[in-house]
C-alpha distance (Angstrom), angle and dihedral (degrees) to the residues before:
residue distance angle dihedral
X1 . . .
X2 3.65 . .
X3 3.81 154.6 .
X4 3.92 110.1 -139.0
X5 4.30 120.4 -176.7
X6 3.72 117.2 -172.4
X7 3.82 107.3 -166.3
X8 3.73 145.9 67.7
X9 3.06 114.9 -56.9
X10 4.27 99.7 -116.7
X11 4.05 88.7 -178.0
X12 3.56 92.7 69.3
X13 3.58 99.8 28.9
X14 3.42 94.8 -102.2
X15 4.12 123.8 177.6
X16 3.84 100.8 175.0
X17 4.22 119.0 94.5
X18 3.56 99.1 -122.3
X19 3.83 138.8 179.4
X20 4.04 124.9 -142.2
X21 3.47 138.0 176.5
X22 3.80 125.1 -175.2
X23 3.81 122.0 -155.9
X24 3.55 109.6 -154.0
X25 3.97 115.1 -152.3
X26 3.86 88.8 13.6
X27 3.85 123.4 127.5
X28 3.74 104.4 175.3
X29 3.48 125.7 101.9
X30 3.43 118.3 -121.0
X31 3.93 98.8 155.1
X32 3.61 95.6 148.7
X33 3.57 104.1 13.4
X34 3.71 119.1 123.5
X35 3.91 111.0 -115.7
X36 3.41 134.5 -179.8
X37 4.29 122.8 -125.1
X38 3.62 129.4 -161.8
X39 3.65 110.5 -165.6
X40 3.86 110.0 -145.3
X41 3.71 110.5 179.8
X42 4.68 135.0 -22.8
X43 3.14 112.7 -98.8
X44 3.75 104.0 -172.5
X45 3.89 134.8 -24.1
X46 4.02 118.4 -103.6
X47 3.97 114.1 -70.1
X48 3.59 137.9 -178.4
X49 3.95 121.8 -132.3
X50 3.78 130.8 -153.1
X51 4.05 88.4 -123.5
X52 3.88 149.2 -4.3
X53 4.09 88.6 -97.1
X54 4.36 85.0 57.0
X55 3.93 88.7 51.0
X56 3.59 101.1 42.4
X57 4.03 90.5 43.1
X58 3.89 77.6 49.0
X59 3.56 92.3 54.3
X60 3.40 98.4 52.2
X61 3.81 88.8 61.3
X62 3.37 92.6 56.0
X63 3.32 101.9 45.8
X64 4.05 89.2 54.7
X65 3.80 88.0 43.9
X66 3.99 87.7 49.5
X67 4.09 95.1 50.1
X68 4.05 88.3 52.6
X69 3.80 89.4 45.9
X70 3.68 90.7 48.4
X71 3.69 104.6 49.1
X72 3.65 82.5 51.3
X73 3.59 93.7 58.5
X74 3.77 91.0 43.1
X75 3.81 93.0 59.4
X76 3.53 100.8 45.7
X77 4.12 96.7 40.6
X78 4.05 92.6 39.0
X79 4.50 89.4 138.2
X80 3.98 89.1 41.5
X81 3.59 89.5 63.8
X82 3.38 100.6 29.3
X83 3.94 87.3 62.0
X84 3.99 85.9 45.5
X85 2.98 92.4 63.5
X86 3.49 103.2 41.1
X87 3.79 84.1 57.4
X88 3.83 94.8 52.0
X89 4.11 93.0 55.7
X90 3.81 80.3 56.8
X91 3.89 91.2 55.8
X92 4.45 83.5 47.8
């Protein structure tokens, strides 16, 4: 489960495209690592907030919205990802 945003950054001025994925309730590090993300549903169009504390209160929201949207998608495309990642051990 994850929260991706694919933009630039406008809270902290930013001018460079980027792509980021947050992991909640994940303590590895993986900075670097190649990973693999399957983009279920949009949750909300790029925004930018007065401060740091409006994103991350943000964030949280999304990341609740996200873990309802996902289970959802989990139910209804159980064989999908079953055969993902039956694929993915094949990669190993």
């Amino acid at each position: 489960p994850s929260v991706t945003n694919i933009g630039f950054n406008p809270t902290f001025g930013g001018k460079k495209l980027i792509c980021e994925t947050h992991l909640p309730n994940f303590a590895k590090d993986i900075y670097g690592k190649k990973i693999t993300v399957f983009f279920a549903e949009e949750n909300r169009g790029e925004m930018k907030f007065e401060s740091s504390e409006k994103l991350a209160e943000q964030l949280r929201t999304d990341t609740q919205k996200s873990a309802a949207v996902l289970k959802r998608f989990m139910k209804d495309n159980a064989a999908l990802l079953d055969n993902i990642k039956a694929q993915a051990l094949t990669w190993l």
